[in-house]
One Martini backbone bead per residue (centre of mass of N, CA, C, O) as a GRO file, in nm:
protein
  389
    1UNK     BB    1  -8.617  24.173   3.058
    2UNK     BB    2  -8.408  24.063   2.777
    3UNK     BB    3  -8.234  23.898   2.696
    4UNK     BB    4  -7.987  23.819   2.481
    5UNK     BB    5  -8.113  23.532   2.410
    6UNK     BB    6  -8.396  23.656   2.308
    7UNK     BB    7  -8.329  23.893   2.143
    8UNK     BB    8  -8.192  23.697   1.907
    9UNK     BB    9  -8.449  23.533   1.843
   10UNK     BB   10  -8.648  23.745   1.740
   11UNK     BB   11  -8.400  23.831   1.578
   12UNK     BB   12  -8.270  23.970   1.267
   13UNK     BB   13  -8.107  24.113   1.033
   14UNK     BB   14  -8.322  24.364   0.920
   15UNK     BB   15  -8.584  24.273   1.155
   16UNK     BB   16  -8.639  23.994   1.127
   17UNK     BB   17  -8.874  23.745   1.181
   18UNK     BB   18  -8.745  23.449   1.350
   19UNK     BB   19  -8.808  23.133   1.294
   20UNK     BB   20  -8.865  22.859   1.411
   21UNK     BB   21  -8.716  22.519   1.415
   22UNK     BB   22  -8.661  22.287   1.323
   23UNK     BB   23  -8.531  22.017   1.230
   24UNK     BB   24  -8.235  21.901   1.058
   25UNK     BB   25  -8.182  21.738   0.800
   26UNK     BB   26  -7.994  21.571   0.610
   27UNK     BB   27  -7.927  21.419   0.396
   28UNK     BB   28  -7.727  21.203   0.491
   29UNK     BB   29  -7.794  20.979   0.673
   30UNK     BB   30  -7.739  20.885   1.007
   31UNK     BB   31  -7.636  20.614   1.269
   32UNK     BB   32  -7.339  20.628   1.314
   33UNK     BB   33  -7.034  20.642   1.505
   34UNK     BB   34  -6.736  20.792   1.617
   35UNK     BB   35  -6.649  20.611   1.984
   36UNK     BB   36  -6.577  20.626   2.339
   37UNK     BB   37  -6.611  20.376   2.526
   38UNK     BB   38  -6.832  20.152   2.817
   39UNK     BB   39  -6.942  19.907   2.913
   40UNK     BB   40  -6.800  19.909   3.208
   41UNK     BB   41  -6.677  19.918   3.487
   42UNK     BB   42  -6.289  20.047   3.592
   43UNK     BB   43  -6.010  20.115   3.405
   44UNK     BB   44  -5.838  20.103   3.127
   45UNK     BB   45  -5.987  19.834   3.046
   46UNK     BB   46  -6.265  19.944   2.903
   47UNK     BB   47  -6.194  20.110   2.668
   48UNK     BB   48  -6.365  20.191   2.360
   49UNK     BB   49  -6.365  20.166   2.026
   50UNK     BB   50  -6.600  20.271   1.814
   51UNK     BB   51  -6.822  20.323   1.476
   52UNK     BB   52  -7.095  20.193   1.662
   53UNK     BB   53  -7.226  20.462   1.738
   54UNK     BB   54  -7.510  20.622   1.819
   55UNK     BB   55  -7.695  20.845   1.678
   56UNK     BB   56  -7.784  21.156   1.798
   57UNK     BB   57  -8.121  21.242   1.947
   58UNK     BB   58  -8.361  21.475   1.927
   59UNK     BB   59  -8.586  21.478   2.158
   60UNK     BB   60  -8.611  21.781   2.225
   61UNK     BB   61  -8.659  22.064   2.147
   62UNK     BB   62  -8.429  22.159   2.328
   63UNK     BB   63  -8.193  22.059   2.129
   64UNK     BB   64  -7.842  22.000   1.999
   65UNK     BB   65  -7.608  21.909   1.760
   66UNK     BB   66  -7.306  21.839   1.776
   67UNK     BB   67  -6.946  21.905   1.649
   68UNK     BB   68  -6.660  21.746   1.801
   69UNK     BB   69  -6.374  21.877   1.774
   70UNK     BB   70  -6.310  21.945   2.130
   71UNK     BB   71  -6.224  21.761   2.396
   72UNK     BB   72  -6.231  21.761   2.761
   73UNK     BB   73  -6.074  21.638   3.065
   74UNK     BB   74  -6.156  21.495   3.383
   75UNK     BB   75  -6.165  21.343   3.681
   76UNK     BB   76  -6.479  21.260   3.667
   77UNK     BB   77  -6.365  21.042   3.432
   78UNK     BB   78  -6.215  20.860   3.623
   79UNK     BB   79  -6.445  20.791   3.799
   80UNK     BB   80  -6.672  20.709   3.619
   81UNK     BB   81  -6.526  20.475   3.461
   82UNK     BB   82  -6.515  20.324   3.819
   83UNK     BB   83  -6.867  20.403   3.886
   84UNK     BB   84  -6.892  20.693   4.040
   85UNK     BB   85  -7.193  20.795   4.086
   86UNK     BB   86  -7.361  20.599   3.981
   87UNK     BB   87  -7.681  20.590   4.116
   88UNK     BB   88  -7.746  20.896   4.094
   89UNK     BB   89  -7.679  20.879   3.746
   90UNK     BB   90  -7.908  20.662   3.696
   91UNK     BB   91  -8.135  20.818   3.827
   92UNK     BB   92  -8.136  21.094   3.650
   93UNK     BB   93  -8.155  20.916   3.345
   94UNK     BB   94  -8.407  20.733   3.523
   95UNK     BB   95  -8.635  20.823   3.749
   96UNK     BB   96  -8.926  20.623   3.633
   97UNK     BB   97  -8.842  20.375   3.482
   98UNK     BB   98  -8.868  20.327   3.138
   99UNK     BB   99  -8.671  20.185   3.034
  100UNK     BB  100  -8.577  19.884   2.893
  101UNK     BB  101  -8.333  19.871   3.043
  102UNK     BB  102  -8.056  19.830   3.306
  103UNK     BB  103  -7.833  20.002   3.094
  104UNK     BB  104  -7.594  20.292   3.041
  105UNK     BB  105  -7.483  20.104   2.820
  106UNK     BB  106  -7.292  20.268   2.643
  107UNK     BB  107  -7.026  20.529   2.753
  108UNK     BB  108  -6.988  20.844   2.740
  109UNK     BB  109  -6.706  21.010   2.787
  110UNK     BB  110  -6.696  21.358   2.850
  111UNK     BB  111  -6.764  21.731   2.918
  112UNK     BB  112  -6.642  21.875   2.720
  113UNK     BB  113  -6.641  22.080   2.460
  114UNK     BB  114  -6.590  22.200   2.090
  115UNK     BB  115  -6.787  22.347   1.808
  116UNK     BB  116  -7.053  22.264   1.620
  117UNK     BB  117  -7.343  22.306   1.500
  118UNK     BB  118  -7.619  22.089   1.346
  119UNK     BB  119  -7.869  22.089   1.541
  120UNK     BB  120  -8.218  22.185   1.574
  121UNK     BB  121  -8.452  22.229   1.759
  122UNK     BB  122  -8.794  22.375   1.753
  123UNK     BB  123  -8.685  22.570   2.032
  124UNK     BB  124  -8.414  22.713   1.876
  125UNK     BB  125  -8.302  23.046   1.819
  126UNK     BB  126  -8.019  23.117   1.920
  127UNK     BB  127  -7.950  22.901   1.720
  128UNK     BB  128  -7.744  22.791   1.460
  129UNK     BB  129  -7.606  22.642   1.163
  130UNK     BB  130  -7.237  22.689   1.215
  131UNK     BB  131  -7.210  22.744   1.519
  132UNK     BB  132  -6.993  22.850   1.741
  133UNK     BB  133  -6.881  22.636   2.064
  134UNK     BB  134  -6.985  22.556   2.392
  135UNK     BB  135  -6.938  22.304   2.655
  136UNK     BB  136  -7.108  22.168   2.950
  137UNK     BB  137  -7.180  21.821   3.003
  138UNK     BB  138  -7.367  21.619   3.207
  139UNK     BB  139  -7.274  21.313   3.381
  140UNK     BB  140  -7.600  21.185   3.269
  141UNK     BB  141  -7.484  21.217   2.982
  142UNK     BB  142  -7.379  21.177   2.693
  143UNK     BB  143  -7.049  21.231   2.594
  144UNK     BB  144  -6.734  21.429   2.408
  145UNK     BB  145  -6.581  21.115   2.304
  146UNK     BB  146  -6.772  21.196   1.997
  147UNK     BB  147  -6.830  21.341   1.679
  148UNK     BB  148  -7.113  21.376   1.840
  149UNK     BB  149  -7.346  21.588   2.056
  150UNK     BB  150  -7.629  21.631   2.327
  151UNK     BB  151  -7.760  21.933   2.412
  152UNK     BB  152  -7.895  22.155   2.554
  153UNK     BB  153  -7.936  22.535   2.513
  154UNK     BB  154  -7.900  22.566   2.828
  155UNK     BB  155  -7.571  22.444   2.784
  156UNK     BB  156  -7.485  22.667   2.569
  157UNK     BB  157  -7.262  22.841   2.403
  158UNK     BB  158  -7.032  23.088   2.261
  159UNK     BB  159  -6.747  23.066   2.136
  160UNK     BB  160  -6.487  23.260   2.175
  161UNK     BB  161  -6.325  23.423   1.948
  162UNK     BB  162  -6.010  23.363   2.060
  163UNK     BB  163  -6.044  23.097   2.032
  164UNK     BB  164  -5.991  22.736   2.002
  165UNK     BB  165  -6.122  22.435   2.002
  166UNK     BB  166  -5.891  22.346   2.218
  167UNK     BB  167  -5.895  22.611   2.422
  168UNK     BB  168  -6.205  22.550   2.470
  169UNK     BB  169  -6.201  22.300   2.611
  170UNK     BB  170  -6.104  22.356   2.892
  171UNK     BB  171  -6.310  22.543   3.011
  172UNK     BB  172  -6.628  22.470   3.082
  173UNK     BB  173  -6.616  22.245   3.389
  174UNK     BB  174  -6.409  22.438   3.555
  175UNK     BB  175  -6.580  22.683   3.477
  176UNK     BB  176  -6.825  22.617   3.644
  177UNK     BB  177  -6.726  22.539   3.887
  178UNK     BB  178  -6.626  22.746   3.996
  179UNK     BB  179  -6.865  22.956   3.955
  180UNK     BB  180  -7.010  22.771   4.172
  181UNK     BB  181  -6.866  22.836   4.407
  182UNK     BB  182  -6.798  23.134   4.410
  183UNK     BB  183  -7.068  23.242   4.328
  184UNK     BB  184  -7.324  23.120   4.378
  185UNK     BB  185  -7.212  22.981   4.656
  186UNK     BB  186  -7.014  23.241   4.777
  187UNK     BB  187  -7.106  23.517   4.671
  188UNK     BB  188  -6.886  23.604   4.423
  189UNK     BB  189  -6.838  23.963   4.246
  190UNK     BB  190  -6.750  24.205   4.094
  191UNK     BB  191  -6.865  24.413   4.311
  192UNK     BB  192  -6.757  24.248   4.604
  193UNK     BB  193  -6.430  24.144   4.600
  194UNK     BB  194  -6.266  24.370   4.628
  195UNK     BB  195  -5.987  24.282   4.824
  196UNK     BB  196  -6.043  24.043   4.889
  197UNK     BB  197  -5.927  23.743   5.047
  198UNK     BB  198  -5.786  23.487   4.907
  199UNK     BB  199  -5.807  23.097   4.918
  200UNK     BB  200  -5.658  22.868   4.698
  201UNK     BB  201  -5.658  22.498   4.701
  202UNK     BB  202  -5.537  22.376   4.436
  203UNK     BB  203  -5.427  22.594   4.202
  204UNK     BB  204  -5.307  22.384   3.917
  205UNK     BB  205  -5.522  22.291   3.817
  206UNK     BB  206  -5.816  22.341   3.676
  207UNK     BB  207  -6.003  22.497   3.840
  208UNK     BB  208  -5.773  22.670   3.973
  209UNK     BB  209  -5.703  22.826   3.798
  210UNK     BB  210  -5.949  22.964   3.725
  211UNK     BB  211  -6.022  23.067   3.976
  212UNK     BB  212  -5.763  23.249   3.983
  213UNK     BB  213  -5.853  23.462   3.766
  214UNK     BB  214  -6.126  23.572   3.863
  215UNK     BB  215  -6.079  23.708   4.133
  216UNK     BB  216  -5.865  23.859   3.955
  217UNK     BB  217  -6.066  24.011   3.819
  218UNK     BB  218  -6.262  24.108   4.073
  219UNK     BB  219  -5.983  24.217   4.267
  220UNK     BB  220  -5.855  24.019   4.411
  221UNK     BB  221  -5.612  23.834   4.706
  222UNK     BB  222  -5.415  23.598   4.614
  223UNK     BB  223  -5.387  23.265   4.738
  224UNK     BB  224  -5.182  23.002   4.598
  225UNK     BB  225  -5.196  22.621   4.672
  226UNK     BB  226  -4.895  22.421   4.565
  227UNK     BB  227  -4.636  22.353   4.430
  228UNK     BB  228  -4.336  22.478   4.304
  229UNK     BB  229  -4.357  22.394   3.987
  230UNK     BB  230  -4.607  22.581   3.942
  231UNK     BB  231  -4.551  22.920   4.071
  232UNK     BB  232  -4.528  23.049   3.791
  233UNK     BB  233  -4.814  22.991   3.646
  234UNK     BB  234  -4.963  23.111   3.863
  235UNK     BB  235  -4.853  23.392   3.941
  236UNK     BB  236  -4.920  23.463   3.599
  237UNK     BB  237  -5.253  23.432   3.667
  238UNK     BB  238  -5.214  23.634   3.963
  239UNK     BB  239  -5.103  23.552   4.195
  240UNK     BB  240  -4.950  23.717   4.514
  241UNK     BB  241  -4.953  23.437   4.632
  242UNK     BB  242  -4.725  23.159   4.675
  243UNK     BB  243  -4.739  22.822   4.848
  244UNK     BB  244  -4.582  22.568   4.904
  245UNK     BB  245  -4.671  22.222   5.028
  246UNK     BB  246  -4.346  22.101   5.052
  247UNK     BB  247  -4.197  22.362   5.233
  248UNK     BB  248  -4.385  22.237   5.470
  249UNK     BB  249  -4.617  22.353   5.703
  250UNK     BB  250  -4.902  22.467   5.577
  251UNK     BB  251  -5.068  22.558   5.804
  252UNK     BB  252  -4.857  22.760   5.935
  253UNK     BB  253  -4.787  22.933   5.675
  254UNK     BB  254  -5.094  23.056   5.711
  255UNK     BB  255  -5.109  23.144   6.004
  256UNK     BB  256  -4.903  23.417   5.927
  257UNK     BB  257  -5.119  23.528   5.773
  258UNK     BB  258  -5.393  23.665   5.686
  259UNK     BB  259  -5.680  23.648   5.677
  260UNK     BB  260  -5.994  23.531   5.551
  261UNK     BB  261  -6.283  23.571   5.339
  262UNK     BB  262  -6.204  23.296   5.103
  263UNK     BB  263  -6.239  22.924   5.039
  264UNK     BB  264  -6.094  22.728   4.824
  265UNK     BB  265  -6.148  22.371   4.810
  266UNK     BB  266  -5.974  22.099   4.595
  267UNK     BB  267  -5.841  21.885   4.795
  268UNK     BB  268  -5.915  21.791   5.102
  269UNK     BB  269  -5.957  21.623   5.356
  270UNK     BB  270  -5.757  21.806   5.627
  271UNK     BB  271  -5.782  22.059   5.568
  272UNK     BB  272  -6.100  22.107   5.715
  273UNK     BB  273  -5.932  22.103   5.989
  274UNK     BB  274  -5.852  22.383   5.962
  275UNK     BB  275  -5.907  22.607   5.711
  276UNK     BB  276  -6.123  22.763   5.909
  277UNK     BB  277  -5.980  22.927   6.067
  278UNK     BB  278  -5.847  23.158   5.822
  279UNK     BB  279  -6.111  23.318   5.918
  280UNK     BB  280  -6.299  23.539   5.924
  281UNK     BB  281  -6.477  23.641   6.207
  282UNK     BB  282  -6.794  23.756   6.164
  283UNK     BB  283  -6.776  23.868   5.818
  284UNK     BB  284  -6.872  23.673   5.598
  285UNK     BB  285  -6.690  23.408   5.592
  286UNK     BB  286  -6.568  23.155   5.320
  287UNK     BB  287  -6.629  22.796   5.287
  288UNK     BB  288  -6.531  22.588   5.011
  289UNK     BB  289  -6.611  22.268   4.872
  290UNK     BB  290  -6.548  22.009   4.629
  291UNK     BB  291  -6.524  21.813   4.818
  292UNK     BB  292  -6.769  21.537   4.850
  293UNK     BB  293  -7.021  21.257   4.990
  294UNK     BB  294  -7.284  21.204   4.817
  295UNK     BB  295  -7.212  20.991   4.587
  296UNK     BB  296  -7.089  20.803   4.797
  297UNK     BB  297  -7.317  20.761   4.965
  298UNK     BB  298  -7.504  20.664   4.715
  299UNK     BB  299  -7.376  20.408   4.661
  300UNK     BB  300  -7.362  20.274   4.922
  301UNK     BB  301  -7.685  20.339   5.063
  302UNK     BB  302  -7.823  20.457   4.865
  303UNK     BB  303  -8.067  20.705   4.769
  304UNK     BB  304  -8.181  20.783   5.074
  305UNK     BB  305  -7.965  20.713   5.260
  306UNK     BB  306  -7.779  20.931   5.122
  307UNK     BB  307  -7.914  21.157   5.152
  308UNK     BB  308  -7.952  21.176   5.454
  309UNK     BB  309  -7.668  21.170   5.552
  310UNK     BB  310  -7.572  21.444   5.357
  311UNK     BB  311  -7.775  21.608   5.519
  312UNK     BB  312  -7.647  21.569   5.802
  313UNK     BB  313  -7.358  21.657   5.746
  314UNK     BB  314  -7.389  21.927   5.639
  315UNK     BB  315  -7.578  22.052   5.841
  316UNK     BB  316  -7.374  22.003   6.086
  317UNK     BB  317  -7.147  22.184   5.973
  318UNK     BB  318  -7.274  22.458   5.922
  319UNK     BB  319  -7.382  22.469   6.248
  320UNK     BB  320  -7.081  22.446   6.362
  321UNK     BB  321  -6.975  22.734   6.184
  322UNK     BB  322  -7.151  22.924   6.276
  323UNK     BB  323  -7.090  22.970   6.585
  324UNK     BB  324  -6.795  23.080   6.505
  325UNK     BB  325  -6.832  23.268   6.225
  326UNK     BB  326  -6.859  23.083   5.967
  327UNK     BB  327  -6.887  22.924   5.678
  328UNK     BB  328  -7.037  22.622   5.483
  329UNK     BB  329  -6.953  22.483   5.209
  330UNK     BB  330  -7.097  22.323   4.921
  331UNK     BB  331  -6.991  22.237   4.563
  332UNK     BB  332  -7.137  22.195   4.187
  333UNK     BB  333  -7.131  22.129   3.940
  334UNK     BB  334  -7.324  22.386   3.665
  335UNK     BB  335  -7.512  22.375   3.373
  336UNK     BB  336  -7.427  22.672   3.172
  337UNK     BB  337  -7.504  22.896   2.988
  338UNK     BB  338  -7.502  23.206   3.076
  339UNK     BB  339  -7.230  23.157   3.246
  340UNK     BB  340  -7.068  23.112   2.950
  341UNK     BB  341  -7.110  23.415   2.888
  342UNK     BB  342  -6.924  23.541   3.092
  343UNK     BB  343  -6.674  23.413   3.045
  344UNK     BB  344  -6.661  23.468   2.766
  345UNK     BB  345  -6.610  23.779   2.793
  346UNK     BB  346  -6.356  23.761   2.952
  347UNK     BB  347  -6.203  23.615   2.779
  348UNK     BB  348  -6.192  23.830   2.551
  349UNK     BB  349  -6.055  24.053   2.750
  350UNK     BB  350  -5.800  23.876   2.893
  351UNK     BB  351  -5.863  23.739   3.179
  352UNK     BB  352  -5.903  23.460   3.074
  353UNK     BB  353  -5.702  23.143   3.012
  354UNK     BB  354  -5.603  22.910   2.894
  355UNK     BB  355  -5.485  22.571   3.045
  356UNK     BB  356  -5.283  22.374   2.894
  357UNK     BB  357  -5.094  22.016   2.946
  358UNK     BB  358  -5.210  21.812   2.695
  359UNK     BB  359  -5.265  21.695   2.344
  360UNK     BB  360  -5.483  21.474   2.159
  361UNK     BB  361  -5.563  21.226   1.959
  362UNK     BB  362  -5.812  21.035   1.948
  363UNK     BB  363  -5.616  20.858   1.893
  364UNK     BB  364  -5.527  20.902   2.211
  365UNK     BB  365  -5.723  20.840   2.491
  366UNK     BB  366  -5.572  20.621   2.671
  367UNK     BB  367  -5.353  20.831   2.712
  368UNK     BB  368  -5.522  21.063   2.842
  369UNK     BB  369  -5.577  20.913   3.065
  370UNK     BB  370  -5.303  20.824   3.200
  371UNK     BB  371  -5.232  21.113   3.251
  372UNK     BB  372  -5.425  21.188   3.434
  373UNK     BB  373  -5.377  20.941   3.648
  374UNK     BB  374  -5.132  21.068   3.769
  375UNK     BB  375  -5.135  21.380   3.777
  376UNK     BB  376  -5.033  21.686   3.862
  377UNK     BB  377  -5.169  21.879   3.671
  378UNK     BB  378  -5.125  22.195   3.408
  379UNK     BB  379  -5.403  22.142   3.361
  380UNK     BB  380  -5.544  22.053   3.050
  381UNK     BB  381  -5.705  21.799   2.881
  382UNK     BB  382  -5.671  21.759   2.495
  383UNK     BB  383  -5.916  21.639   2.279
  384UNK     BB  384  -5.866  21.609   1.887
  385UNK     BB  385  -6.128  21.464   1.738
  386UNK     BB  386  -6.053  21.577   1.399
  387UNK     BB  387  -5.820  21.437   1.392
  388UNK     BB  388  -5.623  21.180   1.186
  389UNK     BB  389  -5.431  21.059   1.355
   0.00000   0.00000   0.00000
């Protein structure tokens, strides 16, 4: 059977044949664009402001050029800015070492979009020029902290109809990561979440937001844990119960309720040594963390011996928990065009609403990475791209 995206391809309005498209090149040329970039890993002062980011060019068939109307911020910008998984993602970025250079500079941070498609390969069918998009561009590409950003077209959907794109900016890192976490890996959907309970840790971050929207949408009894001053935020997107870890010892308060189907963890740390015990035993309930050595082991111990450090981890801890009765895993972004139709249904439904906790103009990326790094926050950063600000 043919899915949307190919059915659309097929065919247009009034039944007529759709030509696949080669490049379209615009009347004025254009080489360069303003972009923030790094030059180096660091902090704060590594940021940089230029007009001259080369403007990006379509290499494969499937690959589209978006116009950036508003980019959202992740930790994993915050993470990347500092190093944090350089050897995994420079692996990726050139598996064969073709490139003429070793480095990845100048690095342009952002994996949020929504925008407008400006240009497309020529065997990209599902979109045309002037649709309206989002996506979540993977941490190994040129980030969307820019003019324009290329990205796959198995990596864009169409933009919820219901959003702006500052408000769909917001959505697409988080909602895919969580996406990835609780379907993909925890094997939770619309048809069998009903009823189970879950817990979500660190329910008011990215993540936790869309999390909680989520499984309750899918019909399940959330229970989420973040700070006091989040409860009414978590509450109203639909949690169940919602516990304060700050109001006392958070593991006594969480064995107190009834045991759990399924545990979302974006915390990580000690949380991992207790939180798998609230686990109904042997009845397929799983603990996902999102929190994981991966990225830090290949930094530290280079690409072969960090998978295999990774792989002897996981795989111990797996089979720890698996005698015990309850399943074991890792969890990570991944990029999905398909994925974010299933979002964007969701979203124009009413079933889940963007969190943003607070808007940046372009020129004001700098105070928006010290927001991120602040922590605490409740919802998503969200840079305004084409602001004149």
């Amino acid at each position: 059977m043919l899915s949307g995206r190919a059915l659309r391809g097929l065919a247009r309005p009034g039944g007529q044949q759709r030509q696949l498209r080669g490049l379209r090149v615009s009347p004025r040329a254009r080489s360069v664009m303003p972009s923030w970039v790094i030059d180096r890993y660091g902090g704060q002062d590594v940021l940089r402001f230029t007009r001259d980011m080369l403007f990006p060019i379509i290499h494969f068939p499937n690959e589209v050029i978006i116009k950036v109307h508003a980019a959202g911020l992740n930790p994993i910008d915050l993470s990347m800015r500092s190093g944090y998984g350089a050897t995994a993602l420079n692996m990726k970025r050139d598996p064969l070492k073709l490139k003429s250079t070793d480095t990845e500079f100048p690095l342009t941070l952002g994996r949020d979009v929504s925008g407008v498609i400006m240009e497309c390969g020529l065997n990209v069918s599902y979109f045309k020029p002037g649709d309206e998009v989002w996506a979540a561009v993977p941490p190994w590409k040129q980030g969307t902290l820019s003019e324009f950003v290329v990205a796959s077209g198995n990596e864009v959907s169409f933009k919820p109809k219901c959003l702006s794109h500052i408000e769909a900016a917001s959505l697409p890192y988080v909602g895919l990561t969580a996406w990835s976490a609780v379907n993909k890996v925890g094997g939770l959907n619309q048809s069998n979440c009903r009823g189970k309970r879950v817990l979500i840790l660190g329910a008011a971050g990215g993540v936790g937001t869309f999390a909680v929207q989520l499984v309750k949408a899918w019909g399940a009894h959330v229970t989420a844990v973040c700070s006091h001053d989040a409860n009414t935020l978590v509450r109203n997107l639909g949690a169940d119960d919602v516990i304060d870890y700050k109001s006392g010892n958070l593991e006594e308060q969480l064995k107190a309720l009834p045991l759990f189907d399924f545990i979302l963890d974006n915390v990580g740390g000690s949380t991992e040594k207790w939180a798998l015990n609230l686990l109904k035993k042997w009845s397929g309930a799983t603990y996902v963390t999102l929190v994981t050595p991966f990225l830090i082991n290949m930094d530290k111990l280079g690409v072969a011996d960090g998978m295999l450090q990774t792989g002897v981890t996981v795989g111990s801890k797996t089979v720890k928990h698996l005698f015990k009765g309850v399943h074991y895993r890792w969890a990570f972004f991944m990029p999905s065009g398909p994925s974010l139709d299933e979002i964007a249904a969701l979203v124009d439904s009413g079933k889940i609403q963007p969190v943003i906790d607070e808007v940046f103009s372009f020129s004001e990326v700098p105070k928006a990475f010290l927001k991120l790094e602040r922590g605490h926050a409740r919802g998503k950063t969200v840079i305004n791209v084409i602001s004149k600000k």
